[in-house]
Structure formats: C-alpha cells, structure tokens
DSSP file (Angstrom, degrees, kcal/mol; ACC not computed):
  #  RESIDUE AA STRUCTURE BP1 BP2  ACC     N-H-->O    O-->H-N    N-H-->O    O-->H-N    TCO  KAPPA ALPHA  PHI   PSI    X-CA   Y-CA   Z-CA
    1    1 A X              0   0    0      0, 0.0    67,-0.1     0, 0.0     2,-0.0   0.000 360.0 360.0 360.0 138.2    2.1    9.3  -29.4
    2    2 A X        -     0   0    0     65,-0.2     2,-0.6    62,-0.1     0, 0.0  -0.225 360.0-103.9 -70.0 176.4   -0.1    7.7  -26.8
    3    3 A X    >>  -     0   0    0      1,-0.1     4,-1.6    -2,-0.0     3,-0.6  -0.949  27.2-141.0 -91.1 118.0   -3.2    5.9  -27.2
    4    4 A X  T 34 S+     0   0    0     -2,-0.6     4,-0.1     1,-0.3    -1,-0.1   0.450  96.5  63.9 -71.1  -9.2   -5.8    8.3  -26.2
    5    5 A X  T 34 S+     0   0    0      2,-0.1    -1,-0.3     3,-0.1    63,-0.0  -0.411 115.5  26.3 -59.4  26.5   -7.7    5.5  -24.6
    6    6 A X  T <> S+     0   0    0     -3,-0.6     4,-1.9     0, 0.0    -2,-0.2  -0.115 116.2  61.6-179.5 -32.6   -5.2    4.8  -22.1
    7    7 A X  H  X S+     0   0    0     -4,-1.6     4,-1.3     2,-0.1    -3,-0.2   0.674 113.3  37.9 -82.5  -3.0   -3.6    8.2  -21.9
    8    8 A X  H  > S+     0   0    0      2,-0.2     4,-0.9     3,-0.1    -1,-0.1   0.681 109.3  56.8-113.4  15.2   -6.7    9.7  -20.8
    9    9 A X  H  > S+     0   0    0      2,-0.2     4,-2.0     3,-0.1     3,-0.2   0.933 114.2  45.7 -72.8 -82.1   -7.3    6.5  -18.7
   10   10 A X  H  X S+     0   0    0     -4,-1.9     4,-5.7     1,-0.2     5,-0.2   0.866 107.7  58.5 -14.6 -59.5   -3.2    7.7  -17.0
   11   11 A X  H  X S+     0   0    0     -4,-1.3     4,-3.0     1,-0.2    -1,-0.2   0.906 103.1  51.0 -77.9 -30.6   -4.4   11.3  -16.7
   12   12 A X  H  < S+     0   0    0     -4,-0.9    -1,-0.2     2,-0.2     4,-0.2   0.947 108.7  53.6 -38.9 -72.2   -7.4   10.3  -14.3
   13   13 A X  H >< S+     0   0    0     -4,-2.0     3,-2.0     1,-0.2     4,-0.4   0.865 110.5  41.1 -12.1 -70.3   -5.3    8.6  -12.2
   14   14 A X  H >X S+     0   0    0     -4,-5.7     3,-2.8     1,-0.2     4,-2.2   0.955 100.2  67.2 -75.6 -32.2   -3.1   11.0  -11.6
   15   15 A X  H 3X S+     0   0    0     -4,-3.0     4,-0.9     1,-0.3    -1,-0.2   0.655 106.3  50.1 -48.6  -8.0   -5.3   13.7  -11.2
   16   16 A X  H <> S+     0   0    0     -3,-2.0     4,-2.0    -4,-0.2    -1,-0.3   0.627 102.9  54.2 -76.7 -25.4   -6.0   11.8   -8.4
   17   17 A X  H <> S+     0   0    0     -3,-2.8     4,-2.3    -4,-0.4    -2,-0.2   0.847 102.6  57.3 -74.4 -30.3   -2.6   11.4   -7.3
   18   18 A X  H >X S+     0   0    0     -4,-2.2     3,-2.6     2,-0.2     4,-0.7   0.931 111.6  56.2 -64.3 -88.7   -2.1   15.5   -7.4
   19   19 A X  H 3X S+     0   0    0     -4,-0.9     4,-1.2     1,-0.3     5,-0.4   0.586 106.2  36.2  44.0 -96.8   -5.0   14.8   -5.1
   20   20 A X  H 3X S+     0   0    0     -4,-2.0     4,-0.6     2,-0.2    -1,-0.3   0.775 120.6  58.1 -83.2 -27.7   -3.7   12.4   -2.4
   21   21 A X  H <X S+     0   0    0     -3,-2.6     4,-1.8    -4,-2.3    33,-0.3   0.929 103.5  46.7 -68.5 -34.0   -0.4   14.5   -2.9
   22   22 A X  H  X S+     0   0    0     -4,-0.7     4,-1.1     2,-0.2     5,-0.3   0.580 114.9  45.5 -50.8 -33.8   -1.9   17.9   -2.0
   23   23 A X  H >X>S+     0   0    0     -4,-1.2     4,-4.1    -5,-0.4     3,-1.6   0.861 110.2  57.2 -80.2 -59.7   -3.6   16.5    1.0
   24   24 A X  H >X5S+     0   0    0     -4,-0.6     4,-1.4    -5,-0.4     3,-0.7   0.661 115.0  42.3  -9.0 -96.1    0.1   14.5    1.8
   25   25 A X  H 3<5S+     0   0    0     -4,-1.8    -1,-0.3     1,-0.3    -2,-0.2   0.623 114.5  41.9 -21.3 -47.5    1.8   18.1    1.8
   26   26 A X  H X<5S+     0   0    0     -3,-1.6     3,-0.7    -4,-1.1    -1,-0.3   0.748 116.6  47.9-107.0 -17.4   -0.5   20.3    3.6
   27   27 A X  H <<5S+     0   0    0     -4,-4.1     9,-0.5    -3,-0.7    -2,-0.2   0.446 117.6  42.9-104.2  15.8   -1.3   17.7    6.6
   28   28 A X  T 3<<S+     0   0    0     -4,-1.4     2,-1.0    -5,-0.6    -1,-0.2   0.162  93.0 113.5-118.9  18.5    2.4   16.9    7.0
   29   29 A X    X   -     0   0    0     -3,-0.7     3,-2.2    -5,-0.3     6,-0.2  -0.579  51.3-166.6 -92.3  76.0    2.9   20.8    6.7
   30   30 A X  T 3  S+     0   0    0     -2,-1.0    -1,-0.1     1,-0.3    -4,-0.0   0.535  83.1  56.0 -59.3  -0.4    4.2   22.2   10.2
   31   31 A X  T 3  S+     0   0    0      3,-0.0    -1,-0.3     2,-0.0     2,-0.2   0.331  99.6  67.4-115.1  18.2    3.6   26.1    9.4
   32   32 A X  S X  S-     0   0    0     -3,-2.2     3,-0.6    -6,-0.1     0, 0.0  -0.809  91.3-117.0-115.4 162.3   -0.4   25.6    8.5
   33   33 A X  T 3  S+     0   0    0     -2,-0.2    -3,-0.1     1,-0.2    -6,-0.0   0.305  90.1  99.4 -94.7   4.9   -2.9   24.6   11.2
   34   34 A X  T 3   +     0   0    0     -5,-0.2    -1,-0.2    -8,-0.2     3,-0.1   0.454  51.7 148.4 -46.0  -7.4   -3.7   21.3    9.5
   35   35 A X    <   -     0   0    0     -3,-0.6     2,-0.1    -6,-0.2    -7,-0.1   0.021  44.4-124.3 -39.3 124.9   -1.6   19.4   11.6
   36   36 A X        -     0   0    0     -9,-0.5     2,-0.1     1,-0.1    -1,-0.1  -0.361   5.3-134.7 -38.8 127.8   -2.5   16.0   12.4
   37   37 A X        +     0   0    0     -2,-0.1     2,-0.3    -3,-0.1    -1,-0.1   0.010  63.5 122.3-101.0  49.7   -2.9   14.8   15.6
   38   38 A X        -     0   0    0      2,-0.1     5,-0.1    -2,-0.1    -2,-0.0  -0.655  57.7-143.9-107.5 140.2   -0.9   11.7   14.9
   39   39 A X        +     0   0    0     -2,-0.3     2,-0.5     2,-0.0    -1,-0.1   0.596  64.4 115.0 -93.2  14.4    1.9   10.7   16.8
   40   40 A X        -     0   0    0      1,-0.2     4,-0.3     2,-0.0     3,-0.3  -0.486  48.0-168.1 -75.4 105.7    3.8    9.1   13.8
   41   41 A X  S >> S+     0   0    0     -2,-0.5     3,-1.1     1,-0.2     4,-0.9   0.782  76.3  65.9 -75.7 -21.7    6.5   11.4   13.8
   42   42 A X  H 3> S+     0   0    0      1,-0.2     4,-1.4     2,-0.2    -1,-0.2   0.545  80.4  72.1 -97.5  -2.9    7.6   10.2   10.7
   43   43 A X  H 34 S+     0   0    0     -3,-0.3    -1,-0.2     2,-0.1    -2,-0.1   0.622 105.6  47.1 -55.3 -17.4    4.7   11.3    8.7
   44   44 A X  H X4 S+     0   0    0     -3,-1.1     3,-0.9    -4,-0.3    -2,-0.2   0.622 101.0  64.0-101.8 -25.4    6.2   14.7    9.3
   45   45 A X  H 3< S+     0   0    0     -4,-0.9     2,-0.7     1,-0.2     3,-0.5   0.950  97.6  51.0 -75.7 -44.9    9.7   13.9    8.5
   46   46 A X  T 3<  +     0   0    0     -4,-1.4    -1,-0.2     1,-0.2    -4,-0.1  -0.336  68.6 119.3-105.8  66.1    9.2   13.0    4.6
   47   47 A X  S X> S+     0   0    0     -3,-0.9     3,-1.7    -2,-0.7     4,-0.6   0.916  79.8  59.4 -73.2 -47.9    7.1   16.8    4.0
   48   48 A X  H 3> S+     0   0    0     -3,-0.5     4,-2.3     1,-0.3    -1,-0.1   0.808 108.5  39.4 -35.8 -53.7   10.4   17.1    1.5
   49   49 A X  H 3> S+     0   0    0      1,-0.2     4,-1.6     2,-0.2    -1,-0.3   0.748 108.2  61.7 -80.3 -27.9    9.3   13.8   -0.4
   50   50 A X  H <> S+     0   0    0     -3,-1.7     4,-2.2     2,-0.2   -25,-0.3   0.711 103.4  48.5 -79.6 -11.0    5.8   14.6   -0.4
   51   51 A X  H  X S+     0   0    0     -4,-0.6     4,-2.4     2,-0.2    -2,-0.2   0.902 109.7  47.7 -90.0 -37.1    6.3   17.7   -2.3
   52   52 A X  H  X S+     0   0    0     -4,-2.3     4,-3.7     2,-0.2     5,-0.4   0.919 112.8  53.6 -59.4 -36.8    8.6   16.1   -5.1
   53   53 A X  H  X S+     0   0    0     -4,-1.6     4,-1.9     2,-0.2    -2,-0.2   0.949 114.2  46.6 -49.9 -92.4    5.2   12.9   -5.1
   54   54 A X  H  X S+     0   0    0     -4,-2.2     4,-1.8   -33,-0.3    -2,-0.2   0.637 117.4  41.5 -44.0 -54.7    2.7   16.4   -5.7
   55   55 A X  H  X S+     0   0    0     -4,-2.4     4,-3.0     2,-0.2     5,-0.3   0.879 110.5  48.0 -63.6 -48.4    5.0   18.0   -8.6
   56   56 A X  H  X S+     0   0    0     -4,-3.7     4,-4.2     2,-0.2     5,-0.4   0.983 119.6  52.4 -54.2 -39.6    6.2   14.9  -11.0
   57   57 A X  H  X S+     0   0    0     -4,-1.9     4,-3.6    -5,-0.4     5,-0.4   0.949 114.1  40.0 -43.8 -74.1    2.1   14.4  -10.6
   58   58 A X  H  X S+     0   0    0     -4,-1.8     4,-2.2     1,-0.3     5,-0.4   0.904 120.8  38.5 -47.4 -83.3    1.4   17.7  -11.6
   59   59 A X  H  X S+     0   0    0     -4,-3.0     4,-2.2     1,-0.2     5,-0.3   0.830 119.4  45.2 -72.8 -20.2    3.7   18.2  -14.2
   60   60 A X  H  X>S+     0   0    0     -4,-4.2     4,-4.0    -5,-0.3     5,-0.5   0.999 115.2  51.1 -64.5 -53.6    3.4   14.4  -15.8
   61   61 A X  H  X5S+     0   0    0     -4,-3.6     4,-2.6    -5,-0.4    -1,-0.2   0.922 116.8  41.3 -40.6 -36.8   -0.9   14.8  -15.4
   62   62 A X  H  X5S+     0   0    0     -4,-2.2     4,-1.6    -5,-0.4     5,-0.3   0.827 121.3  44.4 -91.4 -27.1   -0.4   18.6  -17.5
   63   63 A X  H >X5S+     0   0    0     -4,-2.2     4,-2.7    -5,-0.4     3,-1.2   0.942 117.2  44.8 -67.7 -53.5    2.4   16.9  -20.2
   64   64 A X  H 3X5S+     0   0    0     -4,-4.0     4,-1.5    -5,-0.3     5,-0.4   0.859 111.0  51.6 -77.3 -30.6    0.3   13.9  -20.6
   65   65 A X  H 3X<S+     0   0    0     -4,-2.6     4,-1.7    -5,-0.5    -1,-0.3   0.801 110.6  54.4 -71.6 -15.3   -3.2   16.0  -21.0
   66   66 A X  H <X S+     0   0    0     -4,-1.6     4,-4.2    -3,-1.2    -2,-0.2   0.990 106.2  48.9 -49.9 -73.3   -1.4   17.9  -23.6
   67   67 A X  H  < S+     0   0    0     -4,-2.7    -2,-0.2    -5,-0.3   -65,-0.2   0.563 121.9  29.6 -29.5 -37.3   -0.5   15.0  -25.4
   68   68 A X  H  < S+     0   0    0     -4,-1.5    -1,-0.2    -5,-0.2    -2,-0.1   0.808 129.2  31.4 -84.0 -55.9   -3.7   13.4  -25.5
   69   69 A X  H  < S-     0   0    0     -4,-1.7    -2,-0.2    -5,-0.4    -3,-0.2   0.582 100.8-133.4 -99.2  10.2   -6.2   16.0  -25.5
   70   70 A X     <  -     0   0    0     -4,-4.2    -2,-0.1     2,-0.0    -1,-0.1   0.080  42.1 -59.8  77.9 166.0   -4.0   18.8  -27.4
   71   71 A X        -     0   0    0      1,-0.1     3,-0.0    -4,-0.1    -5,-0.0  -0.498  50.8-154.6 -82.2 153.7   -3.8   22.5  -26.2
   72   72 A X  S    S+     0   0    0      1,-0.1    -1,-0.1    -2,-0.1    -2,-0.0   0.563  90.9  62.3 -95.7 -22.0   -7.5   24.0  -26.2
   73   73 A X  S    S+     0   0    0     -3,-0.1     2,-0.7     2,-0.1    -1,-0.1   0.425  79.7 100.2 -91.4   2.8   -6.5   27.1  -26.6
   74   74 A X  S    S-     0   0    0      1,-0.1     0, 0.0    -3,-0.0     0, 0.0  -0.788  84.4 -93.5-100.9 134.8   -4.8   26.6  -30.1
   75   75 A X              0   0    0     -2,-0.7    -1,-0.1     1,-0.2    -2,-0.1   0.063 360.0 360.0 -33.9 119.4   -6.9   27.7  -33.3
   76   76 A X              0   0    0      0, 0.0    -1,-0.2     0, 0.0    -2,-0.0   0.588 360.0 360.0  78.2 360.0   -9.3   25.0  -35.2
C-alpha cells in the first residue's frame, strides 16, 4: 500500500505529465493541423515515443488513484 500522502502527492504530478504528454502527441502529430512551425525535425521523429510517455502516464496516474483514493463507485 502507498502512503496516501505521497501517493496523492505522485498522482498530481502525473496528471500533469498526461498533460505535457497530450500536448507532446498532438503538436508532433502530422495528420492534425497543430503542426508546429519549428524546424527541429526531430521533434516529429519521436511521435512514436511520445505516445508510449502519454500511456504509462495515463495508466500509472488511473492504477495509482485507485490505490490511494479507492474506486468511488464501489458501495459504502
């Protein structure tokens, strides 16, 4: 079990990181009109890597708010 003072310290964080990953993803994303007008070509090259960055976020932020703050949806 975590320490709920520190796990919910973690889940903040990352909810920030799904965040800064989402943006990652959709402005290195060449088939939406968010492109960038930056000439770093290699901001574009690791869209692949930015998507694994958004999902371990995602799913660690939704494990680790379970763990701490418990299902809401569960009885009592």
């Amino acid at each position: 079990m975590v320490d709920p003072l520190l796990g919910s310290k973690i889940v903040y964080v990352l909810g920030f990181v799904n965040i800064f990953g989402l943006l990652l993803v959709l402005f290195s994303c060449r088939c939406l009109g968010f492109r960038l007008k930056i000439g770093a070509s290699k901001f574009y090259k690791y869209h692949c890597y930015y998507w694994w960055i958004f999902i371990i976020s995602v799913l660690l932020h939704a494990l680790l708010a379970f763990n701490v703050f418990g299902n809401p949806f569960k009885g009592g």
